[in-house]
C-alpha positions as CSV (number, residue, x, y, z in Angstrom):
1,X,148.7,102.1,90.5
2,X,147.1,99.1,88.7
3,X,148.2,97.7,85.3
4,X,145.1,99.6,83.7
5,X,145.3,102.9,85.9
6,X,149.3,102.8,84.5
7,X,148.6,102.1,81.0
8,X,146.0,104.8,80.9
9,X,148.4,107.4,82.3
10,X,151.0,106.4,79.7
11,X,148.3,106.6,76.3
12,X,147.2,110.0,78.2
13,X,150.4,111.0,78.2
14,X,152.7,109.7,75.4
15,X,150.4,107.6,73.5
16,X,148.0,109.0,71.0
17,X,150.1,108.7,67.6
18,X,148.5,107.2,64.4
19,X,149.5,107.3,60.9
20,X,146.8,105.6,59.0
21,X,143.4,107.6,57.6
22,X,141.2,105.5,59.2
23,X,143.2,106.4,62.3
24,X,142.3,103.2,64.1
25,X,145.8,101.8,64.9
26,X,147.4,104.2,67.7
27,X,151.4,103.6,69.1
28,X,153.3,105.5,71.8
29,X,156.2,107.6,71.5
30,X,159.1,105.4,72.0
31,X,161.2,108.3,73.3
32,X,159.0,109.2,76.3
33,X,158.0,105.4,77.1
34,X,161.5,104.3,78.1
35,X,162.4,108.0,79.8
36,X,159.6,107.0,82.0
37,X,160.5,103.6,82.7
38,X,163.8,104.5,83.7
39,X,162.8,106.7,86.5
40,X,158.6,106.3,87.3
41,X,159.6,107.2,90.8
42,X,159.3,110.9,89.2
43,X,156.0,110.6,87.6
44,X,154.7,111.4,84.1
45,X,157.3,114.3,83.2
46,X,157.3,116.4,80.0
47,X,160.1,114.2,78.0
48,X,159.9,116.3,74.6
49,X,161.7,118.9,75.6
50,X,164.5,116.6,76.1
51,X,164.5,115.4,72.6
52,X,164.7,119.1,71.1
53,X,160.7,118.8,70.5
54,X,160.4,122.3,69.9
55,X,160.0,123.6,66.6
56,X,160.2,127.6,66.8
57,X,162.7,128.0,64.0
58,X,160.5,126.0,61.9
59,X,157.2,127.7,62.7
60,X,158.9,131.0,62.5
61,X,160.2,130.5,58.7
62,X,157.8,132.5,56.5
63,X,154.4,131.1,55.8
64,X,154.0,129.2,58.9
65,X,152.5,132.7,60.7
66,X,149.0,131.1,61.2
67,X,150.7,128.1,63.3
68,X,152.5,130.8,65.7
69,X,148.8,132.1,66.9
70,X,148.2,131.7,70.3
71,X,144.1,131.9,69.3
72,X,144.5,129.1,67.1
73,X,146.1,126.7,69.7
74,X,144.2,123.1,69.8
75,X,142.2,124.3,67.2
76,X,141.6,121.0,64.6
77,X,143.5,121.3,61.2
78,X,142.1,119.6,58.2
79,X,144.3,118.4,55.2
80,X,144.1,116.4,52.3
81,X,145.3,113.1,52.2
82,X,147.1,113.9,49.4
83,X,148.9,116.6,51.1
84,X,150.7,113.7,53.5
85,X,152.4,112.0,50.3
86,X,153.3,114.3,48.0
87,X,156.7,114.7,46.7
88,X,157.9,118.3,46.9
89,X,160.9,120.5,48.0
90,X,160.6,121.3,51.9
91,X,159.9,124.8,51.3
92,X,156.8,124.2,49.4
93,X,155.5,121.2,51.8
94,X,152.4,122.3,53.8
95,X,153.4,123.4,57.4
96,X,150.5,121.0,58.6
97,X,152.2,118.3,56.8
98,X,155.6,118.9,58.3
99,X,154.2,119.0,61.8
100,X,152.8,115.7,61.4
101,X,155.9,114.1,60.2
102,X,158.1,115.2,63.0
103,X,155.7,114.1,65.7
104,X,153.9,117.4,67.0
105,X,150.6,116.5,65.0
106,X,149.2,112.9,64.5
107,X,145.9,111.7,62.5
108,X,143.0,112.3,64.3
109,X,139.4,111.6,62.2
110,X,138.9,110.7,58.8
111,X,136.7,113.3,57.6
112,X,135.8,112.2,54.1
113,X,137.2,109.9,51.7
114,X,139.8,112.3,51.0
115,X,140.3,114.7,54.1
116,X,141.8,114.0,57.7
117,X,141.6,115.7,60.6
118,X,145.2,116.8,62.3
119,X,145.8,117.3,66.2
120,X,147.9,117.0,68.9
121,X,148.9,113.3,69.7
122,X,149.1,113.1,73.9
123,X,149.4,115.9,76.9
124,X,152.9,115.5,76.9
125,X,152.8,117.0,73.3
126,X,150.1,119.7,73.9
127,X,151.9,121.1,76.9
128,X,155.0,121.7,75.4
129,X,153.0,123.0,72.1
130,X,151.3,125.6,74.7
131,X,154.5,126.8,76.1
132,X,156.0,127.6,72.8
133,X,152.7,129.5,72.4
134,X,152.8,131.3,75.5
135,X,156.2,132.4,75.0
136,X,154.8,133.9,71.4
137,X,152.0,135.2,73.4
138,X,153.8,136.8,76.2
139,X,156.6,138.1,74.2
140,X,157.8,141.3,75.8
141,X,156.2,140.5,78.7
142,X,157.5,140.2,82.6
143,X,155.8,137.0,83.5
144,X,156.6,137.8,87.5
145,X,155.3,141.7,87.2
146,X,152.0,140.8,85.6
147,X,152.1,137.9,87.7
148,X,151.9,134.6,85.4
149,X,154.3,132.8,87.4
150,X,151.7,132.9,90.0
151,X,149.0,131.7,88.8
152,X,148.7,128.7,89.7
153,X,149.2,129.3,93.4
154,X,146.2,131.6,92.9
155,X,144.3,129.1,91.3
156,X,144.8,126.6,94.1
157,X,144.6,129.1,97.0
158,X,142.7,132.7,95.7
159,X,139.0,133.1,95.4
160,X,137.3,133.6,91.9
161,X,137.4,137.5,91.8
162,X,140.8,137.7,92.2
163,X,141.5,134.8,89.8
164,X,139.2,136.2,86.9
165,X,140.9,139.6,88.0
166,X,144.1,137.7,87.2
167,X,143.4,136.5,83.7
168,X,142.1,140.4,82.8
169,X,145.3,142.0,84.3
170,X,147.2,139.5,82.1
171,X,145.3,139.9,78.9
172,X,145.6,144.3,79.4
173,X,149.3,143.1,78.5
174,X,148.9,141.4,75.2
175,X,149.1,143.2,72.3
176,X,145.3,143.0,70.7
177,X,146.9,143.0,67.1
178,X,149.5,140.1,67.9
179,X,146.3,137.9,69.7
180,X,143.1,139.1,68.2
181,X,139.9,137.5,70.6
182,X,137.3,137.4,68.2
183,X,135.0,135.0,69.3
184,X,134.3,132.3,72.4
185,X,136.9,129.9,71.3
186,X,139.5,132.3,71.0
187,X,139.2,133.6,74.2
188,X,138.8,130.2,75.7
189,X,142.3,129.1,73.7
190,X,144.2,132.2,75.2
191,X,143.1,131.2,78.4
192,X,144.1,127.7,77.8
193,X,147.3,128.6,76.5
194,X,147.6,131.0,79.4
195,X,147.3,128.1,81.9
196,X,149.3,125.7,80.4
197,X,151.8,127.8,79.8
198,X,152.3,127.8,83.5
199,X,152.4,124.3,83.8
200,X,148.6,123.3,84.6
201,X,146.8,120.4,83.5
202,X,143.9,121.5,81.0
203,X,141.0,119.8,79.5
204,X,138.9,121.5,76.9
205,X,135.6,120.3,76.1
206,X,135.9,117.4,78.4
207,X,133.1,115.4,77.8
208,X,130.6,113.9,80.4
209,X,127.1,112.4,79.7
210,X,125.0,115.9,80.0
211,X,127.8,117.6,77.5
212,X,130.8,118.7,77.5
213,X,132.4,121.8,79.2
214,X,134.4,124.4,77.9
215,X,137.6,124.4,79.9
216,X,138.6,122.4,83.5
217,X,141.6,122.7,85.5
218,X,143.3,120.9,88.2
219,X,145.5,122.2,90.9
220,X,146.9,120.7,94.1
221,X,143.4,120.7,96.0
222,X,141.1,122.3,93.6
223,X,139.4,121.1,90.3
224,X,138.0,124.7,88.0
225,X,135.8,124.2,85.5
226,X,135.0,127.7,83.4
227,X,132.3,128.1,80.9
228,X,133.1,131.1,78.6
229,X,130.5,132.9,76.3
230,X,131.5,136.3,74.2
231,X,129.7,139.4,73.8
232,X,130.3,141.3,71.1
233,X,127.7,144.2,72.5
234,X,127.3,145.0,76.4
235,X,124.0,144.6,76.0
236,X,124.5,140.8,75.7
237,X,126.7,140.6,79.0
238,X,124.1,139.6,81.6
239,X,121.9,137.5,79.2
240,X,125.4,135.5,78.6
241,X,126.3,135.4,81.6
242,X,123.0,134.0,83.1
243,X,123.1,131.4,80.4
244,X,126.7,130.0,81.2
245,X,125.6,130.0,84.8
246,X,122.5,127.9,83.8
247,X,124.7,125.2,81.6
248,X,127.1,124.7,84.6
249,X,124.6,123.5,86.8
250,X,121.9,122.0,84.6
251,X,124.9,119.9,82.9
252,X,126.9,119.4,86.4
253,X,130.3,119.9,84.7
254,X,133.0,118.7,87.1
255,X,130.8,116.4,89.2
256,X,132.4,113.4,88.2
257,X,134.1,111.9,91.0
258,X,137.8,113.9,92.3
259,X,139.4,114.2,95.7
260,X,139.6,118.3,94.9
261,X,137.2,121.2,96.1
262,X,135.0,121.7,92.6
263,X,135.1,125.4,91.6
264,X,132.8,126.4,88.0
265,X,133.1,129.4,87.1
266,X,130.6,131.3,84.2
267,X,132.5,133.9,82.5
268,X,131.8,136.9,80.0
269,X,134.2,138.6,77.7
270,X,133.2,142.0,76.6
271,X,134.7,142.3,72.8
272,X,134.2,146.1,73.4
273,X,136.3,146.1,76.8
274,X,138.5,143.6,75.8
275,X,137.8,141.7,79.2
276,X,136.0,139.4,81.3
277,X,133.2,141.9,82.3
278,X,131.3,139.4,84.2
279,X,131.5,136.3,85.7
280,X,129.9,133.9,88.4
281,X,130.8,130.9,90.7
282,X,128.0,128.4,90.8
């Protein structure tokens, strides 16, 4: 790789942190850094598990319920400024606040003179987040009998039918009370979590000059790129899914230059099913 091509991989991956409002200044997790150095013969590996980087005790004390939601993954967290430097017991400190201290959240956007926006720093960070949610997710759950673990062979291998047929088998497991899809983003961060939590690379909302799509994928030989809409009335199924077929190609998600065979996909959940009642390759 060149200098630039490594340096890029290494903010993708461990970099990302910032601790200032403005969030301007951005440094790179020292623990990951020098794992990496000391063996780049085996790529950019998932260090934080290493370091105990998983907090499920903590996000399972009482209060911190919302964080354990698998809908609510990547979803942006705002907080007052004030919230970051207050003096208080540990039991009365704002979960979001905690997170950001110990390195799972970092300082994304100044919103306002006296809000920021919260988020995960780097993949390495998001991936292990998304496993811990896919555990809370898949609870109860044989991963190998509703067949998780083999996902992403399917993705890389399967055609879309079975694939989309996948994700619906999978989601017939999870208790509707426990993850709740109320709306498009949602279902797209179930799916996300879903993927991840099987060790695939994500991007959500990846953005490109005509916009930016909801959710891509890479495999070994394939690059996925889904577009989700959510009806809440059959009725709105085909109109939906005509209009997620349309943004794929009118925005030509996924045509950015890859070695991979480019696979979009439109996709419609049915709130009334609780499924993907329609979908498309286009």
């Amino acid at each position: 790789m060149t200098e630039d091509a490594l340096v890029g991989r290494l903010r993708e991956n461990y970099g990302g942190y910032s601790f200032e409002p403005e969030a301007q200044a951005h440094v790179f997790s020292p623990w990951s850094v020098l794992n990496f150095l000391r063996h780049p013969g085996q790529g950019f590996k998932n260090y934080w598990f290493a370091s105990g980087g998983l907090p499920t005790r903590f996000l399972q004390l009482p209060g911190n319920h919302a964080l354990m939601s698998p809908d609510q993954f990547n979803q942006p967290i705002g907080i007052p400024l004030d919230e970051l430097s207050a003096s208080r017991e540990v039991s009365d400190f704002p979960a979001a606040a905690l997170l950001l201290e110990a390195g799972y959240l970092t300082i994304k956007n100044k919103l306002n003179a006296a809000e920021v926006e919260l988020g995960y720093p780097n993949q390495e960070v998001r991936l292990s987040i998304a496993r811990l949610y896919a555990d809370e997710m898949l609870r109860n759950v044989n991963r190998l009998e509703v067949g998780v673990s083999r996902l992403e062979k399917m993705l890389d291998c399967e055609n879309v039918d079975t694939v989309v047929r996948q994700f619906n088998a999978v989601l017939n497991t999870i208790d509707c009370r426990h993850c709740p899809i109320r709306d498009e983003a949602s279902c797209m961060s179930l799916i996300e979590v879903l993927l991840m939590g099987a060790a695939m690379a994500t991007d959500v909302e990846k953005h490109s000059a005509p916009g930016r799509s909801d959710l891509e994928v890479r495999t070994r030989n394939r690059q996925w790129v889904f577009e989700f809409k959510f009806a809440r009335k059959a009725s709105e199924v085909s109109r939906l899914l005509a209009e997620a077929a349309e943004q794929l190609l009118t925005r030509r998600y996924g045509e950015a230059p890859h070695d991979r065979e480019l696979i979009r996909v439109a996709l419609v959940f049915d709130a009334e099913k609780r499924e993907f009642a329609a979908w498309e390759s286009v």
